[in-house]
N, C-alpha and C positions, 0 to 999 in steps of 0.2 A: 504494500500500500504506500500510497506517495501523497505527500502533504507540501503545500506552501506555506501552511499558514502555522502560529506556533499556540493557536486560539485551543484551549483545555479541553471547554467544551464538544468542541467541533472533533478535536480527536479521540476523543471518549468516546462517541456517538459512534464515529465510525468504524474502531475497533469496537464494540459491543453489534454492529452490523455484520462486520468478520464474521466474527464468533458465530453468529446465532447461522449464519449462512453457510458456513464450512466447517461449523467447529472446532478450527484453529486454538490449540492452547499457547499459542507463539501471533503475535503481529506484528512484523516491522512497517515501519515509515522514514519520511526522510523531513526534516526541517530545512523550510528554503533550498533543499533540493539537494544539498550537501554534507547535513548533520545527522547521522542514524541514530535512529530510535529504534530498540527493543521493547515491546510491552509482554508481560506476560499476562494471560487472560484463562488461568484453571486455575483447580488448587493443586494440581502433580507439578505445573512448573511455579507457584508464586512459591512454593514451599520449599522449595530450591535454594529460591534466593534467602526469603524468610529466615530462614532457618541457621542463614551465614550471620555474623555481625558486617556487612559490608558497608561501608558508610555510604551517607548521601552526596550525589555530584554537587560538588560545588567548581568545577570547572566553568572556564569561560561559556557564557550561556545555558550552563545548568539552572534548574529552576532555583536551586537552593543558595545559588550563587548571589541573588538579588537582595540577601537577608544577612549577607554577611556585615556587612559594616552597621547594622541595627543589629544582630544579637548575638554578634560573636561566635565566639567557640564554645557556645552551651550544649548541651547535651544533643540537639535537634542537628548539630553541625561535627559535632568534634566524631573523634573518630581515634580508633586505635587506642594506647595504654591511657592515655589521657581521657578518654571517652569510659574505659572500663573503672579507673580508680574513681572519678566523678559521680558514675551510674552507683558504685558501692557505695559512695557517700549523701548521695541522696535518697535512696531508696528510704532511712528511717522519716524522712520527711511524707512521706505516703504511707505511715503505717495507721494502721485502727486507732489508736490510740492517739494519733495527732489529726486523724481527719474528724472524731469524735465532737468534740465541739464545736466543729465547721457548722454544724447543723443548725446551729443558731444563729450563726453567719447569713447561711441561706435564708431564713426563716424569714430575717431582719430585710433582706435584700429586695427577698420578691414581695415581700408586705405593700415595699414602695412602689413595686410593677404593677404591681394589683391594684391600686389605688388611681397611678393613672392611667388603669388600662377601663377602668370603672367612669371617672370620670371622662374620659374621650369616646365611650360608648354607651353616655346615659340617655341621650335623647335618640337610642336608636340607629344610630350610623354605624358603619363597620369601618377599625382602624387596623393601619399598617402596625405589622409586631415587629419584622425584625429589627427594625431599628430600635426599639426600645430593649428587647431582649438584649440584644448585644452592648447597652448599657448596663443592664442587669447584671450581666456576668464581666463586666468588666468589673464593676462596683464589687461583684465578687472575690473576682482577683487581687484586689488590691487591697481588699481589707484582710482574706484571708494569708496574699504574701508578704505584705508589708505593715499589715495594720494600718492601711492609711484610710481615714473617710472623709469626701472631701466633696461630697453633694452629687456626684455623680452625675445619676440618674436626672436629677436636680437641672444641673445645668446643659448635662448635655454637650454639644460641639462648642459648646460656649465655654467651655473647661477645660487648658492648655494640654491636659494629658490626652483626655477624649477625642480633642480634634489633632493630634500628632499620633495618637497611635492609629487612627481612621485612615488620617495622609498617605502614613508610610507603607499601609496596605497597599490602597491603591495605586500610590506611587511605584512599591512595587511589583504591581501586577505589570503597569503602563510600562514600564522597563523590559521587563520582560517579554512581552510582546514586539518592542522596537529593538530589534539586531542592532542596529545604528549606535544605540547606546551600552549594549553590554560590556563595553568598555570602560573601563571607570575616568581613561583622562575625557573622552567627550562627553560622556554624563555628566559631572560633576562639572561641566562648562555649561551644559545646558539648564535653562529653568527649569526643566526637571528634578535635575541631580542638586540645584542647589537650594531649592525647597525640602527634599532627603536631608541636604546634609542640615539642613535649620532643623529642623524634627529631629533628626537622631541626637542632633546639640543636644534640647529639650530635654529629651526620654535620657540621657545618659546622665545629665546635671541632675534630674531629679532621681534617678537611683543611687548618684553617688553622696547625694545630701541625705537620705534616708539610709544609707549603710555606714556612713562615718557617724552620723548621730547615733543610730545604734551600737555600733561598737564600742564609742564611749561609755555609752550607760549598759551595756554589759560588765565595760573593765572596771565603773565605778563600783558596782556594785550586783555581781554574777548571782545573786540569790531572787534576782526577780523573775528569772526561768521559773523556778519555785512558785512562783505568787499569782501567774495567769498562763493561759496557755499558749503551747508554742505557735508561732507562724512558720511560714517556709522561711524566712529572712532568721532567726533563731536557728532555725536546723543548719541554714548552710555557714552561719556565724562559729557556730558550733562544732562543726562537722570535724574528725582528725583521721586519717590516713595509718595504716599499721606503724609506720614510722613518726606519729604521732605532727603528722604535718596536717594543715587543715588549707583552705581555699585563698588565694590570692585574692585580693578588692577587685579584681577582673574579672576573673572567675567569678564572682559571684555577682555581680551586674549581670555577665551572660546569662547565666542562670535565671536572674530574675526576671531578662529581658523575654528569655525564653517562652518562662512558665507565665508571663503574663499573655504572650503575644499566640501560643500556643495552645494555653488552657481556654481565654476567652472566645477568640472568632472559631472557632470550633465547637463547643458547646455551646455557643447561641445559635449556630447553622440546628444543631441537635434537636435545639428544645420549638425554636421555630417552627422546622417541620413537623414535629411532634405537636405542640399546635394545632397546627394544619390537617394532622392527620385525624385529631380528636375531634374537628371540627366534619371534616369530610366523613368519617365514620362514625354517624350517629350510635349502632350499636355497641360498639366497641367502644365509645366514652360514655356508655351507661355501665358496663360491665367495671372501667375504673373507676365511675364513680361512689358504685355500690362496694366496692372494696375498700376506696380510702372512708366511705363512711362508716364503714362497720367497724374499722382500725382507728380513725381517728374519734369517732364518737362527735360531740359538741366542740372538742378540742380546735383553736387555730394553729398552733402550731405543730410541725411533724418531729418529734424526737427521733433520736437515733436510732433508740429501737423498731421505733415505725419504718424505717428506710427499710430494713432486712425484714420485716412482713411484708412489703407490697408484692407478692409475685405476681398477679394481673398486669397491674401497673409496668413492672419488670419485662415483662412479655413485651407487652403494648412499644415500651421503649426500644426493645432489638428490633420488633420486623419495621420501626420507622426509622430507625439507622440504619438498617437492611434497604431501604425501599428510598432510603434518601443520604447514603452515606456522603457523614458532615466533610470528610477529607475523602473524593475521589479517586485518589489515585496517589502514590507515590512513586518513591525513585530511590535507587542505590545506583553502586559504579563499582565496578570488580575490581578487586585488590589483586587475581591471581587468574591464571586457566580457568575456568566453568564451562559445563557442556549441560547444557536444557535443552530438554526433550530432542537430543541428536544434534544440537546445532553447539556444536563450539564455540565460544566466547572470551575474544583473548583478553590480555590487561586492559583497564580504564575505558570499558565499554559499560554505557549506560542503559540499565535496566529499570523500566518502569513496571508497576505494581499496578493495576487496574481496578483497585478495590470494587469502585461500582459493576463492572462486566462481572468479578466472580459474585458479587452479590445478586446478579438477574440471570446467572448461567445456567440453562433448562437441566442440564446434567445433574444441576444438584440441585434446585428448587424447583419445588411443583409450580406451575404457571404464576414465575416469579415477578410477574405485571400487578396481581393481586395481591392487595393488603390482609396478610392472615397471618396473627400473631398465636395462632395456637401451633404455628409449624415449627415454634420454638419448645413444645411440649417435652420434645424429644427431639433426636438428630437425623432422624428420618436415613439412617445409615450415611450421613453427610462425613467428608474429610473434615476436620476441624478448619483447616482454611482456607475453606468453602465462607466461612462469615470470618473477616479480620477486618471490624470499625475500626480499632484500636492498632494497627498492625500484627504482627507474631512474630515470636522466637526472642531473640538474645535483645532487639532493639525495639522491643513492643511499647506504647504508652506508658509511661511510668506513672501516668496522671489518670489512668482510666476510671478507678473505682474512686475518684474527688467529682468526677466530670459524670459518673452517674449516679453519685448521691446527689448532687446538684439538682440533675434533669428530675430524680425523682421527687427531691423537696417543691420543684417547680410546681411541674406536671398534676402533681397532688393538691397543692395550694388552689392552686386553678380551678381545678373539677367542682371542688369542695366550694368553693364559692361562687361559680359561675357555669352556666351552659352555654358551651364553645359552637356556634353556629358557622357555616360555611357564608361566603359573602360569593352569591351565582355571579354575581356582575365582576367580579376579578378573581380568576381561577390562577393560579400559579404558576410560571414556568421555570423550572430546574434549571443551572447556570451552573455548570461545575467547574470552578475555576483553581483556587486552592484550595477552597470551600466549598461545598454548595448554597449556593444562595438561592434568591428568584430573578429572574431576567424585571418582573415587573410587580415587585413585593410578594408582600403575605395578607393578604386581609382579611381577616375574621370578624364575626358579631360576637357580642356576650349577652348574656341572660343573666341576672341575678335569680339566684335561686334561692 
C-alpha cells in the first residue's frame, strides 16, 4: 500500500480496509513516497513486537520525535538501561496504596464537570463534552501529580497551563504532518516552532518552580510524607536506585511532563466516548445505572471500594475502549534483526502497532462494528493481544489502572445523577490522530434524574 499523505487517520482507515479484505496480519506503506512504514494488524505479529522492550522512533520524522523537546526523556521516550532503572522507580508511584486516595481527587474533580455540564444543559440544549472532559482530567493530573489546584476547569484556555499544554498538542500534530518542518533548524524559524518553543518555556518554568519548592520542604522537614498522602511529584522526589541514587531535577520534569501530557488527553478521549456510548446505548446505561445505584445507594460520592465493585460498569468501559481506542495506534523501531510473520526486518526499521485494526479484526471479535460489552464476559478463546488499550508486554501503560479508576469515578458520577441522551442532530465522527477524538465534537443531552 502507498500513501502520500502522513494524515493518522487516513492510514488507519486504510490498513483496517487491508485487513478486512485480504486479511493481511503485515501492511506496508510509504510516507511521501520515500519513508517505509511497517504496520502490524493481528495479534500473532503485534505480539512480536509487544513482547520486545523496543523503544519508540524518535528519529527524524518519527511520530514520537515531535514530543521530544516538550517531555524529554520520560518514560514514553527513553529507552534502554535508563528506560529500565526509571520504569523500576516508578512503578511504586502506581501502587494500590498510593492510587487509594486519588478517589477523592476524582470525586472533587468531576463534582465540578457535573455542575457545569448541569448548568449548560438546563434549558434543554445539548453540549459539546470533550472539551470540558479534557479539562477534567487535566484538573486531575495536576492535583493528583503535583498537588496543584488552580481553577482549572474554572478558567479554562484562559489558564497559562491549559492553553500551552492545548498548543503544544496541536502544534505538534501540525509538525508532524508538515515534512518541511521536521527539522528542528526550520521549525524553530518558523511561527510554528517558535510559538513551541514559548509553551514548552511555560510548561518547563512551571515544573521546575513546583519541584524546587518541593524539594525544599521535603529537606526542611521529611516527616510530612507522614502527614498527607503521597502525589507522583513525592514518589519521584523520593525514589533511590539499588545504589541508593534517586532522579536528577531533569529527570523528573520529564517524568512529570510525561504523566501529565500522557495521563490526561488520553483518558479524556476515554471517558468522552464512553459518554457517547452511554448516551447512544440506551440499554446498556440502564444496566450501569442500576449497578452504580444499588452500590452507591443515596451516596455522592464513589469510594475506593466502590471502584472494585462496578463490574457492569467495568464491562461497559472495555468494549468502548475496544470500539473507540483513546491511543490508535503506536510505534516502536528495532534495536536488532526481527523477522514477522516471514518478512525480515533489519536495524532501525519502524514498526507500527494498529491498536484500532486489532481491536475491529473479524478473526477475533464477533461483528466487531457492534457495541457488546458482554463479549468481555469471557475471552471468547481471544489471544490476549487481540485487546491492548493500554499497550503489552515489558512497555505497557504504567498508568492504566489510575486512568480506569478515573473513567470509572467519572462514568458512575454521571449515570447517578443524570440520563445521558444522544443529541440526533450531531452524530460523531472518529478522528484518530494521537488520540481519538471527533472530527466535529461530542454532543450529548442530560436528564436530571
Amino acid at each position: 500500500m502507498g500513501t502520500s499523505s502522513s494524515d493518522f487517520d487516513h492510514v488507519i482507515n486504510l490498513c483496517a480496509d487491508v485487513v478486512a479484505q485480504t486479511k493481511s496480519k503485515i501492511v506496508s506503506y510509504w510516507i511521501m513516497g520515500f519513508y517505509p512504514v511497517l504496520s502490524v494488524c493481528h495479534s500473532e505479529t503485534a505480539k512480536v513486537v509487544l513482547k520486545s522492550s523496543e523503544p519508540k522512533p524518535k528519529h527524524l520524522g518519527g511520530g514520537y520525535s515531535m514530543f521530544i523537546d516538550w517531555l524529554g526523556d520520560g518514560l514514553l521516550l527513553s529507552e534502554g538501561k535508563k528506560w529500565e532503572r526509571n520504569r523500576r522507580l516508578l512503578t511504586p508511584a502506581f501502587h494500590f496504596d498510593v492510587l487509594k486516595p486519588y478517589a477523592g481527587i476524582y470525586n472533587k474533580v468531576f463534582d465540578i464537570f457535573l455542575d457545569k455540564m448541569e448548568k449548560a444543559t438546563s434549558g434543554g440544549d445539548s453540549v459539546e463534552i470533550y472539551d470540558s472532559v479534557g479539562l477534567a482530567t487535566l484538573d486531575t493530573m495536576l492535583r493528583c501529580s503535583v498537588s496543584y489546584e488552580g481553577d482549572i476547569q474554572q478558567q479554562g484556555s484562559i489558564h497559562p497551563f491549559v492553553d500551552a499544554t492545548r498548543r503544544l498538542g496541536h502544534l505538534a500534530q501540525l509538525r508532524l504532518l508538515s515534512p518541511w518542518l521536521w527539522h528542528k533548524f526550520p521549525f524553530y524559524l518558523s511561527p510554528t516552532g517558535r510559538e513551541f518553543s514559548k509553551h514548552v518555556k511555560y510548561i518547563h518554568d512551571f515544573d521546575e518552580k513546583v519541584i524546587n519548592a518541593r524539594r525544599k520542604s521535603l529537606e526542611s522537614d521529611p516527616s510530612i510524607l507522614k502527614k498527607r498522602h503521597l502525589d507522583f511529584l513525592d514518589i519521584l522526589l523520593t525514589a533511590r536506585d539499588e545504589q541508593g541514587v534517586g532522579l536528577t531535577d531533569r529527570e523528573i520534569r520529564d517524568e512529570v511532563d510525561t504523566f501529565l501530557f500522557e495521563g490526561h488527553d488520553t483518558t479524556a478521549s476515554a471517558i468522552s466516548w464512553g459518554i457517547y456510548s452511554l448516551a447512544k446505548h440506551q440499554e446498556e446505561q440502564q444496566k450501569v445505572y442500576e449497578e452504580v445505584k444499588s452500590i452507591l445507594g443515596e451516596r455522592k460520592n464513589v469510594e475506593w471500594s466502590d471502584i472494585q465493585e462496578f463490574t457492569r460498569l467495568s464491562l461497559f468501559i472495555k468494549e468502548a475502549i475496544r470500539m473507540y481506542s483513546p491511543v490508535p495506534a503506536i510505534a516502536r523501531v528495532t534495536t536488532c534483526d526481527m523477522e514477522i510473520d516471514g518478512v525480515k526486518l533489519p536495524v532501525n526499521t519502524e514498526v507500527n502497532i494498529m491498536i484500532h485494526v486489532l481491536h475491529h479484526n473479524e478473526d477475533a471479535w464477533i461483528k466487531p462494528g457492534e457495541f457488546r460489552p458482554d463479549r468481555f464476559t469471557d475471552n471468547g478463546g481471544r489471544d490476549p493481544y487481540d485487546y491492548v488499550p493500554f499497550s503489552a508486554g515489558p512497555r505497557n501503560c504504567i498508568g492504566q489502572h489510575f486512568a480506569l479508576d478515573e473513567q470509572k469515578v467519572a462514568l458512575a458520577k454521571l449515570v447517578q445523577r443524570f440520563r445521558i441522551l444522544p443529541d440526533p442532530n450531531h452524530e460523531p465522527v472518529p478522528n484518530k490522530e494521537v488520540v481519538t477524538r471527533s472530527k466535529n465534537g461530542i454532543f450529548i443531552k442530560l436528564e436530571k434524574r
